[in-house]
Each structure stands twice: as C-alpha cells, then as structure tokens.
N, C-alpha and C positions, 0 to 999 in steps of 0.2 A: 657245471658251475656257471654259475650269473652273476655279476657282480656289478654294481653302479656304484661310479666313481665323475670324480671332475672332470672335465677334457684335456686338463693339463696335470692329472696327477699319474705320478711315474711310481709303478711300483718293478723296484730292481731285487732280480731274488738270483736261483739258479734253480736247476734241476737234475734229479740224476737218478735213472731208471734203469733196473737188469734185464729189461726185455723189450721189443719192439712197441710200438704203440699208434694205433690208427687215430690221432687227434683234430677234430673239425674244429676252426676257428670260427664265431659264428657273430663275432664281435671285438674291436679294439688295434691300437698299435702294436705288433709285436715285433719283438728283435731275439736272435738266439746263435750266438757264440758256437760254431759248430766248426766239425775237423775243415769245411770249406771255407772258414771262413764267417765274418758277421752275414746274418740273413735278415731280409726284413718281411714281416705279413699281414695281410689283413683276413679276409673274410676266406678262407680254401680249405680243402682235406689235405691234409698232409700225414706222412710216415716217420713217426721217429723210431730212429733204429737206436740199440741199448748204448748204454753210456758207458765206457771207460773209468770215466771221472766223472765230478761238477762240473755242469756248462751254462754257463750266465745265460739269464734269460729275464727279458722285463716287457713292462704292457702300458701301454698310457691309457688314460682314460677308462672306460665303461668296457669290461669286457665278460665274454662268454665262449665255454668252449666244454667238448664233451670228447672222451678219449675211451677206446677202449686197448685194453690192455692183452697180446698176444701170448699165447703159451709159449713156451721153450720147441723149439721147432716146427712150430705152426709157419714160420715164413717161408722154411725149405716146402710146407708141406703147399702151400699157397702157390709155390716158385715166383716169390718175391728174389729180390738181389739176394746175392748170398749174403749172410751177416759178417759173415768173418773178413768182408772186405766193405764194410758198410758203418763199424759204428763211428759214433759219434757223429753222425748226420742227423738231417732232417729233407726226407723226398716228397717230392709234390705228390700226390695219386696217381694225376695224370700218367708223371713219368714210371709210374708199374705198368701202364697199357690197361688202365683201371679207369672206368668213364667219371670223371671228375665232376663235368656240370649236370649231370642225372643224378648224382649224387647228393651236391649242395642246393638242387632243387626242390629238395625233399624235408628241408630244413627250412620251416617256419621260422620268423624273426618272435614273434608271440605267442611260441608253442611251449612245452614244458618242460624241466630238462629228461623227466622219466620218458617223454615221447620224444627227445631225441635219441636217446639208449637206443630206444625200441627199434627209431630209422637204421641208428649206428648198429645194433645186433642183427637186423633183417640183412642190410651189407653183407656183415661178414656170413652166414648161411651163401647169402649168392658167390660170394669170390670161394667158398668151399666149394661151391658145386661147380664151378665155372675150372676149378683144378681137380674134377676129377673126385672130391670127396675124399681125398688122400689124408691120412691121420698121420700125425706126428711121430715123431722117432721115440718108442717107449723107454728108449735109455736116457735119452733128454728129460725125462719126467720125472724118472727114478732119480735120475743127480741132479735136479734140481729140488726132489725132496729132502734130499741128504743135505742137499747147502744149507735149505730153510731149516734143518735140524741139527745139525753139529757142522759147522763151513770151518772148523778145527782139523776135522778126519784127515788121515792122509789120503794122497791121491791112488794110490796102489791099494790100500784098507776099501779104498769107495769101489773101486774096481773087483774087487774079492765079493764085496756084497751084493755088487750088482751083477755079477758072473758072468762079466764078459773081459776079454783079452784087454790091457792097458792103452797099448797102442788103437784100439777100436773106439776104447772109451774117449782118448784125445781125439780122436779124428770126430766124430763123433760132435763132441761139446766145443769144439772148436767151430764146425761148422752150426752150427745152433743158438754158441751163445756169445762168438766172436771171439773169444781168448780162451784161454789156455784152462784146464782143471782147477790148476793151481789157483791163478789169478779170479777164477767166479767163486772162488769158495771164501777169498780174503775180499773180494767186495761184496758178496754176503753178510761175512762180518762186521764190515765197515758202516752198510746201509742198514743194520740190526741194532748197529749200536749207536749210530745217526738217529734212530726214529725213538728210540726210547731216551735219546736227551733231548728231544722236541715234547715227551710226553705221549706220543702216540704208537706205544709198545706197550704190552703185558707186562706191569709191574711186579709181577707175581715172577719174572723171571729177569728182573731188572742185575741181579748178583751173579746171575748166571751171565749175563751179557757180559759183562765186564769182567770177569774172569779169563774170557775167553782171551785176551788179551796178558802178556807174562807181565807187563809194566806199565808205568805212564809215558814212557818213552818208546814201548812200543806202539801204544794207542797214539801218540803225536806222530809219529812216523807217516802211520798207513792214513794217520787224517789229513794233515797238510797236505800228503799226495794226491789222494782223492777228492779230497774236498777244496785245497786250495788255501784253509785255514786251518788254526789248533783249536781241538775240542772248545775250548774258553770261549774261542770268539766264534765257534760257530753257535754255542748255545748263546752270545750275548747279537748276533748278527738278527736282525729281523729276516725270517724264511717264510713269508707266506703263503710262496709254489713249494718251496721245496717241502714244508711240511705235508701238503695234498698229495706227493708226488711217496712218500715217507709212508704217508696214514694207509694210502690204499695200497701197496706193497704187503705192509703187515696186517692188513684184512686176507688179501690173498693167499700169506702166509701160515697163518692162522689156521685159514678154511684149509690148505692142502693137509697140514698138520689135524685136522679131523678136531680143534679143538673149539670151532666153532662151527656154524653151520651158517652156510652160503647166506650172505645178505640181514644174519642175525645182529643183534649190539654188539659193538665190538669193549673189552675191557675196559679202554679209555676214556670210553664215552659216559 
C-alpha cells in the first residue's frame, strides 16, 4: 500500500488481526497503542503479533507499507517468541535475531508494491530455511478452518472433528494463536461480522453472519469489548486501516474455505 497525503495530515484508525504479521514501513509517521505501551515508527521491519482487541493506530503524512500475513503456527514453526505470551505487540525484526538492515536494503523507495511482496515473500522462504524448513502444527490449521467456518461450534464438537484429545487441542491453540479455543472462535466472529459491515465480506452470506449472534445485545456486548465501540459507531467511525486490515482477512478466509481461488476477485469488489 502507497499512499500520498500532506505532511501534516493525520489519519487516526485502529487495527485488529488474528494472526502474526511481518509488516515493513517503507514510509510515514506511525504510532501504535500496544500491550507496551504507545510506540512510535518510521522507515523498519517490524512483527506484529495477533490482536486481542482493536489497537489504535495512526500515520501522518505520505505513507507506504507491505505486510505479510503469517499462518497459524508458522511463528512456533519459525521459533519466533511464543505468541501466547506475545500479543498485542509490535517487535522490531531485529529483536527475533532476524538481520534487520539486509532486509530494509532491499526495499527500493521507487520500486513497486508487487516487487516489494516478492522482497517480503523471498524473506520469508529464508527465515523457513534458516528454522530448519519445519511446518506448522496441522491442528492449528484445521481450527483455524473451523473458526473461518462456523466460530459458533463448540470447543469439545471442534475437538471430536478434529480427532485429537481436548486438552491437546487447548495446549495446542493456545500456543499458536495466543488464547484460548473459546476466545479465537468468538473473535472470529467478531472480525466476520466487523468486515461485512465495512462492506468487505461475502454478501451472499451477510444473514448468516448475523445470526450467529442470539441478539443485539449480544452483538453490543462482544463489540464494544473488542473493538472499543457499538456496532453504530463502529460503522459511522471512518476505518481506513482497519477496513485493509478486515478486507485481506476475508480474502484469506475465502481462499482457505476453497471458495475462491488464491489471488482471484474477491465478492466485494
């Protein structure tokens, strides 16, 4: 993403992602509301680890920035920090023992954002190989299919289908996805039914989203906790990270659900 703007225009949003993400800043002011603490950035690699909740985040001026988005236990498989004691951060590179200025050297200021991907994708191959080529935990993959299609199920029903002992499954998704069964499957829902009132969800399945919910009082509940606001005002709030942060979720979403194909149009569009 590229965007030019004034030097003095402040755009204040938040964001809020279910999984890690290797994000280069390659331009602008940034500030970001984390479990440490305000942070401030300019031009680095940085790691965000998943989010809890919404965490305020804004930019001044002219900015650019390309992120890729990690699998559900790709950071054990990397031996990144553990996540379960990780989110709602934001880590330099460096501080993974991850070469930081070989990295940002590789980022043209007047390159393109597809050849940044390419830099950002070539990365990630090395830090796989660099751990060994270890793959992720197939139970992490499977529950995290299950969230992106019924984040309703119970946690013992998910554990029956995915045929392993309950207690393995928690240990398991805890360490992967930072919390609890329970807790990834109701921010699943949250961020399902956050993206389809920004517009950037399958409207073909917009009755289904909001069913999943018994009331409107249930859906104020888990919103104001996670997001900080009630649905009203998070649809009248101008979002314009959190909608990018929303849109490519339910691409990803989409693609693991087989109902699109990797990098195809998405519904929305």
């Amino acid at each position: 993403m590229r965007v030019t703007a004034p030097p003095d225009q402040l755009i204040a949003c938040g964001i809020f992602a279910d999984g890690p993400v290797l994000r280069i800043l390659l331009d602008g002011d940034w500030h970001a509301e984390t479990q440490d603490g305000p942070q401030f950035f300019g031009r680095q690699a940085l790691y965000f680890t998943p989010h809890t909740r919404r965490r305020p985040v804004s930019v001044k001026g002219s900015f650019a920035t390309v992120g890729l988005a990690l699998q559900p236990g790709a950071a054990h498989a990397l031996r990144a920090p553990s996540i379960a004691g990780t989110c709602d951060r934001v880590l330099s590179y460096g501080s993974l023992g991850w070469d930081e200025p070989a990295l940002m050297a590789r980022f043209g200021d007047d390159a393109s954002v597809d050849s940044w991907m390419d830099v950002l994708e070539d990365c990630m191959e090395r830090l796989i190989d660099r751990a060994g080529g270890r793959h992720p935990d197939p139970i992490s993959a499977n529950f995290n299919r299950i969230a992106f299609e019924n984040p309703n199920i119970a946690v013992g029903t998910c554990a029956e289908q995915l045929r392993v002992d309950l207690r393995k499954l928690e240990r398991v998704v805890k360490r992967d996805f930072g919390l609890s069964p329970k807790k990834v499957l109701r921010r699943a829902r949250a961020l399902d039914m956050a993206a389809n009132m920004l517009g950037v969800a399958d409207q073909s399945e917009a009755e289904d989203l909001a069913l999943r919910y018994f009331d409107q009082s249930h859906l104020n509940r888990d919103f104001t906790e996670m997001f900080g606001m009630t649905p009203v005002q998070f649809v009248r709030t101008p979002q314009p990270l959190m909608r990018v942060t929303l849109e490519a979720r339910q691409a990803r979403r989409l693609e693991a659900l087989e109902r699109i194909e990797e990098g195809a149009r998405r519904p929305w569009q």
